[in-house]
PyMOL commands that place a pseudoatom at each C-alpha (Angstrom):
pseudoatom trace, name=CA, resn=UNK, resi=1, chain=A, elem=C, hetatm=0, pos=[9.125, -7.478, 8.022]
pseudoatom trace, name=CA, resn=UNK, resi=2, chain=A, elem=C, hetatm=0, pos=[8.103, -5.955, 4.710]
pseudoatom trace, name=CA, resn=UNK, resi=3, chain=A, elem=C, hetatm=0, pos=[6.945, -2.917, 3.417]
pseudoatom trace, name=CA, resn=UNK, resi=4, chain=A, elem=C, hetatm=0, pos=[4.957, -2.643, 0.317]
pseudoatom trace, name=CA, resn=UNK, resi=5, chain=A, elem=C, hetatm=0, pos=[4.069, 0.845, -1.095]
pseudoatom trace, name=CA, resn=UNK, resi=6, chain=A, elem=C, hetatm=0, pos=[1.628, 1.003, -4.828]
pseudoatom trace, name=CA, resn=UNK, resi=7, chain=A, elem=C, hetatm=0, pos=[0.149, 3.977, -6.044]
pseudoatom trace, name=CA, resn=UNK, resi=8, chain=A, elem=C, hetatm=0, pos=[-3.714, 3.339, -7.015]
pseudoatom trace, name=CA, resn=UNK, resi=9, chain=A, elem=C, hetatm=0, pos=[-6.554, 5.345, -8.142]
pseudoatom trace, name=CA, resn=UNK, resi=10, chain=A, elem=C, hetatm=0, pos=[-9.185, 6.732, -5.878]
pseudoatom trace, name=CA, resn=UNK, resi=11, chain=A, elem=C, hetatm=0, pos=[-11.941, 4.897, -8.165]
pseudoatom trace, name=CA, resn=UNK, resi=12, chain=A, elem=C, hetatm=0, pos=[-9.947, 1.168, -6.502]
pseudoatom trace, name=CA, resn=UNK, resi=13, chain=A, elem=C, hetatm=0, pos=[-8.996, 2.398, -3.558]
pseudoatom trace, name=CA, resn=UNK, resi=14, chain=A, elem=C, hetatm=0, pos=[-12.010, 1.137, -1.330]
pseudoatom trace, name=CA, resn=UNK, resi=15, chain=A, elem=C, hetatm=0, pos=[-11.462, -2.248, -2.970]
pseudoatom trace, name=CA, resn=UNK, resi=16, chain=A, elem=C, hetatm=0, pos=[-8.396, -2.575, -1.847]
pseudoatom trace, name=CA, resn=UNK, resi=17, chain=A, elem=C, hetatm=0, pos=[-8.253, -1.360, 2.030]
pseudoatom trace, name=CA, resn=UNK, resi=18, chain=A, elem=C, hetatm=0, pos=[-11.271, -3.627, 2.104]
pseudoatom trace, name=CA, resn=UNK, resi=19, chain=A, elem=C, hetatm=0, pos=[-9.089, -6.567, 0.602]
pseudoatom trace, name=CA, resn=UNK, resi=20, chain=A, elem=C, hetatm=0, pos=[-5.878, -5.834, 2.288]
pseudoatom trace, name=CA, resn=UNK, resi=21, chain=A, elem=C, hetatm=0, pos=[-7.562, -5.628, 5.835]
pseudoatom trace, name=CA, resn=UNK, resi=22, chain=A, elem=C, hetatm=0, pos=[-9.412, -8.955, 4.878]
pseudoatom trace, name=CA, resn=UNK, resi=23, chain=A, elem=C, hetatm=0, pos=[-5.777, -10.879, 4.326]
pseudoatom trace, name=CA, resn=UNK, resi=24, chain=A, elem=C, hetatm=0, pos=[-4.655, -8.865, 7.853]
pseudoatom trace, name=CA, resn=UNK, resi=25, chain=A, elem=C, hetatm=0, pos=[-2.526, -6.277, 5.958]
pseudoatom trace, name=CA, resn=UNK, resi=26, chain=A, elem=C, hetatm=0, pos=[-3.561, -3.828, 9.251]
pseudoatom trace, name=CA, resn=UNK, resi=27, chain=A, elem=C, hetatm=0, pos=[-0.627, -1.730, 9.181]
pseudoatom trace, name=CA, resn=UNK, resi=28, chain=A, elem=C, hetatm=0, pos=[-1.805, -0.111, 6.315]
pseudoatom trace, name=CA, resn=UNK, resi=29, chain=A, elem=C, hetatm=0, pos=[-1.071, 4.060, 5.566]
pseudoatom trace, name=CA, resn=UNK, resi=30, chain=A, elem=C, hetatm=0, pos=[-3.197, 5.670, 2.366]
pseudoatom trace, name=CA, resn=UNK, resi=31, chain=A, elem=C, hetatm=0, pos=[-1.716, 9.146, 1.440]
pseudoatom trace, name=CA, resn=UNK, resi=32, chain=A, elem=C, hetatm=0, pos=[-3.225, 11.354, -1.519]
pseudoatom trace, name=CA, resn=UNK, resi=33, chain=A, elem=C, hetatm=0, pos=[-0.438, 12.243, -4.351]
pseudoatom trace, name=CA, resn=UNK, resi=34, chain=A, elem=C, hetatm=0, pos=[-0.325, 15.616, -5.249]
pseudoatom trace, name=CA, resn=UNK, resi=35, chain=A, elem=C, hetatm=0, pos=[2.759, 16.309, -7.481]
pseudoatom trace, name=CA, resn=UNK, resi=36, chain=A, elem=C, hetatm=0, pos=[4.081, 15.234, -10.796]
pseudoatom trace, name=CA, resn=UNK, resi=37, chain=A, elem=C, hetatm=0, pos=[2.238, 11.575, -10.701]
pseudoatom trace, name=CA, resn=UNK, resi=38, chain=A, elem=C, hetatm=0, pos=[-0.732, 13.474, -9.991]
pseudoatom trace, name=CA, resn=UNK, resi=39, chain=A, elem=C, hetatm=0, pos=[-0.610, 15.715, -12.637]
pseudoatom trace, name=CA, resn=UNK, resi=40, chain=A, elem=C, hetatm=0, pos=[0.360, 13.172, -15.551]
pseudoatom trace, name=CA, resn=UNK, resi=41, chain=A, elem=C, hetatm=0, pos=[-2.669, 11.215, -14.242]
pseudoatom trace, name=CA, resn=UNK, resi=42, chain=A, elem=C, hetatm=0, pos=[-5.021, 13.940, -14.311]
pseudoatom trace, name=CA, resn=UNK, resi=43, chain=A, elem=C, hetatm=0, pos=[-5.724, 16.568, -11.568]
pseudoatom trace, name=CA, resn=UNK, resi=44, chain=A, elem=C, hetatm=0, pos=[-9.428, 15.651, -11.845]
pseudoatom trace, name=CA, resn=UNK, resi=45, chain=A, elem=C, hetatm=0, pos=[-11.072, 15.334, -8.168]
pseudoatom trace, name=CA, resn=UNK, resi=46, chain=A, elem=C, hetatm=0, pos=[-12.932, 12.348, -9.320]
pseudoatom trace, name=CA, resn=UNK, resi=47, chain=A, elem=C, hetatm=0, pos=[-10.062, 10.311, -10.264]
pseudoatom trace, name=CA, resn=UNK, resi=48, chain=A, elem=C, hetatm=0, pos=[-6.830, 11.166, -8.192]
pseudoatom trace, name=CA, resn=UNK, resi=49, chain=A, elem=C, hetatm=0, pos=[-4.005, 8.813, -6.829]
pseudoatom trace, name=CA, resn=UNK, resi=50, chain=A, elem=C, hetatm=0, pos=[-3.407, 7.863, -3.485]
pseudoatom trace, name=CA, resn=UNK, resi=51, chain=A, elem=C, hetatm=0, pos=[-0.051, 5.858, -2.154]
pseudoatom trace, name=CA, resn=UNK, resi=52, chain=A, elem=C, hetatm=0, pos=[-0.716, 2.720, 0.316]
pseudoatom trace, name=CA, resn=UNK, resi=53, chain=A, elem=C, hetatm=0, pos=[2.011, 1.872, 2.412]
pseudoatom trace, name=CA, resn=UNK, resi=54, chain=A, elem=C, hetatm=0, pos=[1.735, -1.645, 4.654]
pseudoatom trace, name=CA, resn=UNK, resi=55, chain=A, elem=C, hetatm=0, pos=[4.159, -2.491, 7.089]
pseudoatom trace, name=CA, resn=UNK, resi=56, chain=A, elem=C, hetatm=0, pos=[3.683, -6.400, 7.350]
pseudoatom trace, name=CA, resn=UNK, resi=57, chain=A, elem=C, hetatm=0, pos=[5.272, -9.659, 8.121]
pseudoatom trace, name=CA, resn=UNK, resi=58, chain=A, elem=C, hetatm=0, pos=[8.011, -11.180, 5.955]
pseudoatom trace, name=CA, resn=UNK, resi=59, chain=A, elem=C, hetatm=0, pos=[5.352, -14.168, 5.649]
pseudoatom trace, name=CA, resn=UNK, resi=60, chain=A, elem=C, hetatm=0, pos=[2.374, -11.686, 4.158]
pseudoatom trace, name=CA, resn=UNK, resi=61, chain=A, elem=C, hetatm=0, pos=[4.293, -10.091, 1.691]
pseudoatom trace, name=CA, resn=UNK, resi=62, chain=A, elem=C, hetatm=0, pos=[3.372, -11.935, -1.723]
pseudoatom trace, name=CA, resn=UNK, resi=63, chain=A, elem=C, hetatm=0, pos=[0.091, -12.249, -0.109]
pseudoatom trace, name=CA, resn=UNK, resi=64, chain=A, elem=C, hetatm=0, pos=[-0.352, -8.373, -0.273]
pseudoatom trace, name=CA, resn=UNK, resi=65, chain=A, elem=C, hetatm=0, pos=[1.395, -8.265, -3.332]
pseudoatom trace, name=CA, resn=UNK, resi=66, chain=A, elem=C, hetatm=0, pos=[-0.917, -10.545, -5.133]
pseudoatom trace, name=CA, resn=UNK, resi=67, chain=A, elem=C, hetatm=0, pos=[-3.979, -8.903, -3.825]
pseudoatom trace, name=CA, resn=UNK, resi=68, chain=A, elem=C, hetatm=0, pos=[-3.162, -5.419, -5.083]
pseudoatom trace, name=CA, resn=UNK, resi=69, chain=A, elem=C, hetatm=0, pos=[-2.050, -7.343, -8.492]
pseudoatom trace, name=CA, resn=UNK, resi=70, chain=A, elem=C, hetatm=0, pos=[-5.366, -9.048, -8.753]
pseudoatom trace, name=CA, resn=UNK, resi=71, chain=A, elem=C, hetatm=0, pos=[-7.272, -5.509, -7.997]
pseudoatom trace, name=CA, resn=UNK, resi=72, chain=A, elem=C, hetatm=0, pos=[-5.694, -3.235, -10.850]
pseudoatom trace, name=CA, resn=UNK, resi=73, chain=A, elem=C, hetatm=0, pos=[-5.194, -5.795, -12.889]
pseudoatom trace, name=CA, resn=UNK, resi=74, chain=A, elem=C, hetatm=0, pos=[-4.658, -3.956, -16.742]
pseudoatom trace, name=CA, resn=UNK, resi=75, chain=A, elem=C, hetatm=0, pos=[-6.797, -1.508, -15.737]
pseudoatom trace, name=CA, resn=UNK, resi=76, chain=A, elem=C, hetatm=0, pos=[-3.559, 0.235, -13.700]
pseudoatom trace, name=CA, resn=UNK, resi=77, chain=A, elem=C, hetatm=0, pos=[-2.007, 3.086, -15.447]
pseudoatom trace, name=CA, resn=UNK, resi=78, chain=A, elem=C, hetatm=0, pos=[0.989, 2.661, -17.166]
pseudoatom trace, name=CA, resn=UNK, resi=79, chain=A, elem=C, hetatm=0, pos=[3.691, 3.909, -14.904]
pseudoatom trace, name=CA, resn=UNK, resi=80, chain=A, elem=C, hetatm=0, pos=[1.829, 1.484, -12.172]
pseudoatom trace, name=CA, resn=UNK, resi=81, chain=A, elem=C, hetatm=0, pos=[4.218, 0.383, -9.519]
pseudoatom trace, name=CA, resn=UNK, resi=82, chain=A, elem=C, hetatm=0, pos=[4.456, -1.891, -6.674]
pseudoatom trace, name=CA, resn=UNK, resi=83, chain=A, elem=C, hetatm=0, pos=[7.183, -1.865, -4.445]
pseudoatom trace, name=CA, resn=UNK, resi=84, chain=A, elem=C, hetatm=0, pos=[9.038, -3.893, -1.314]
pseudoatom trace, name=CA, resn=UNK, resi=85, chain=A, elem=C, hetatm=0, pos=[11.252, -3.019, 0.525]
pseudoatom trace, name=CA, resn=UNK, resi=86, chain=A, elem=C, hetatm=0, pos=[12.806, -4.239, 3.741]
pseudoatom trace, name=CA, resn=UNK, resi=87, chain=A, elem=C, hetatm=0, pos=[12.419, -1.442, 6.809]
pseudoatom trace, name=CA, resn=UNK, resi=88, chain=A, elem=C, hetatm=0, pos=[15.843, -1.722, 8.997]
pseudoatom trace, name=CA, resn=UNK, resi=89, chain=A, elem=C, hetatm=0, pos=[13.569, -1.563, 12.418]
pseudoatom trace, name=CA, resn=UNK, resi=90, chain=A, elem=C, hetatm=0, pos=[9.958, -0.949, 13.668]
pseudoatom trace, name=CA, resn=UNK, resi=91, chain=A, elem=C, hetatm=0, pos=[9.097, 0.278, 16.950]
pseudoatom trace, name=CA, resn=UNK, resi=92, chain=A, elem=C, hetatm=0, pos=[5.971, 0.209, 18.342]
pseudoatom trace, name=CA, resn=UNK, resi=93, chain=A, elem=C, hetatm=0, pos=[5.961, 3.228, 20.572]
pseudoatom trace, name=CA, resn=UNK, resi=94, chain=A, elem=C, hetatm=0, pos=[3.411, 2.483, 22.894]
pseudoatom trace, name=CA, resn=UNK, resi=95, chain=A, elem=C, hetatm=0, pos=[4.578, -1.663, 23.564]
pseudoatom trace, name=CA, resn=UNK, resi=96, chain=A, elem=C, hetatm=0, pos=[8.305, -0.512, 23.287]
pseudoatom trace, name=CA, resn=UNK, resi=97, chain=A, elem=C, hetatm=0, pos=[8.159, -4.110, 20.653]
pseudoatom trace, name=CA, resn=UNK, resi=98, chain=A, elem=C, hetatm=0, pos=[11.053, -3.929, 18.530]
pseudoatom trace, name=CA, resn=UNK, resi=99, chain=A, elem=C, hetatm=0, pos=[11.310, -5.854, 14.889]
pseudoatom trace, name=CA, resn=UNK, resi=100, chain=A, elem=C, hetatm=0, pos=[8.273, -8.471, 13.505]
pseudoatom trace, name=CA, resn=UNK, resi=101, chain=A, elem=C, hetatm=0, pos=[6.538, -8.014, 16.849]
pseudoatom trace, name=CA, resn=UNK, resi=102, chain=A, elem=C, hetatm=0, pos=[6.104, -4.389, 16.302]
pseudoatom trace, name=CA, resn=UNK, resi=103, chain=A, elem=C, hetatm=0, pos=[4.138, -5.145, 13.154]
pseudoatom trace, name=CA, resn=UNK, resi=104, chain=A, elem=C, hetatm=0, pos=[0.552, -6.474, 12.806]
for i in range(1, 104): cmd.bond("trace and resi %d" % i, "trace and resi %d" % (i + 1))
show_as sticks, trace
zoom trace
């Protein structure tokens, strides 16, 4: 399992819950910044950050990776990031599944 955090701006962030849930990226978290990032990007209502963070299957991944690519393209501010990293363990609470079954 994978999870893959990028901060985007609120003017692509429909675009890209809308493309992530179309690949099956459902385990999918969007959180406003507030903060330095914020404030070097501008603390204009109109344009703010938010974080995604989607807990998905080894095998989904690039897939996810290439999709948020492809939706900022150059237009992503400089300091644009998009990270993986490997979670030690997922639970899903209400299953009790453990591992790659707890996710998606």
């Amino acid at each position: 399992m994978k999870l893959v955090t990028a901060i985007i701006s609120s003017q692509k962030l429909d675009e890209a819950r809308e493309a992530l849930l179309e690949i099956g990226a459902t385990g999918l978290t969007i959180s406003r910044i507030f903060g330095d990032a914020f404030e070097r990007h501008g603390s204009r209502t109109d344009d703010c950050l938010f974080k995604l963070e989607i807990l998905a299957a080894e095998r989904l991944a690039d897939t996810i990776v290439e999709s948020i690519i492809g939706i900022l393209g150059t237009e992503a501010a400089d300091d644009a990031r998009i990270l993986v990293f490997e979670p030690e363990q997922a639970v899903r609470i209400r299953t009790l599944e453990i591992g790659e079954e707890a996710v998606g």
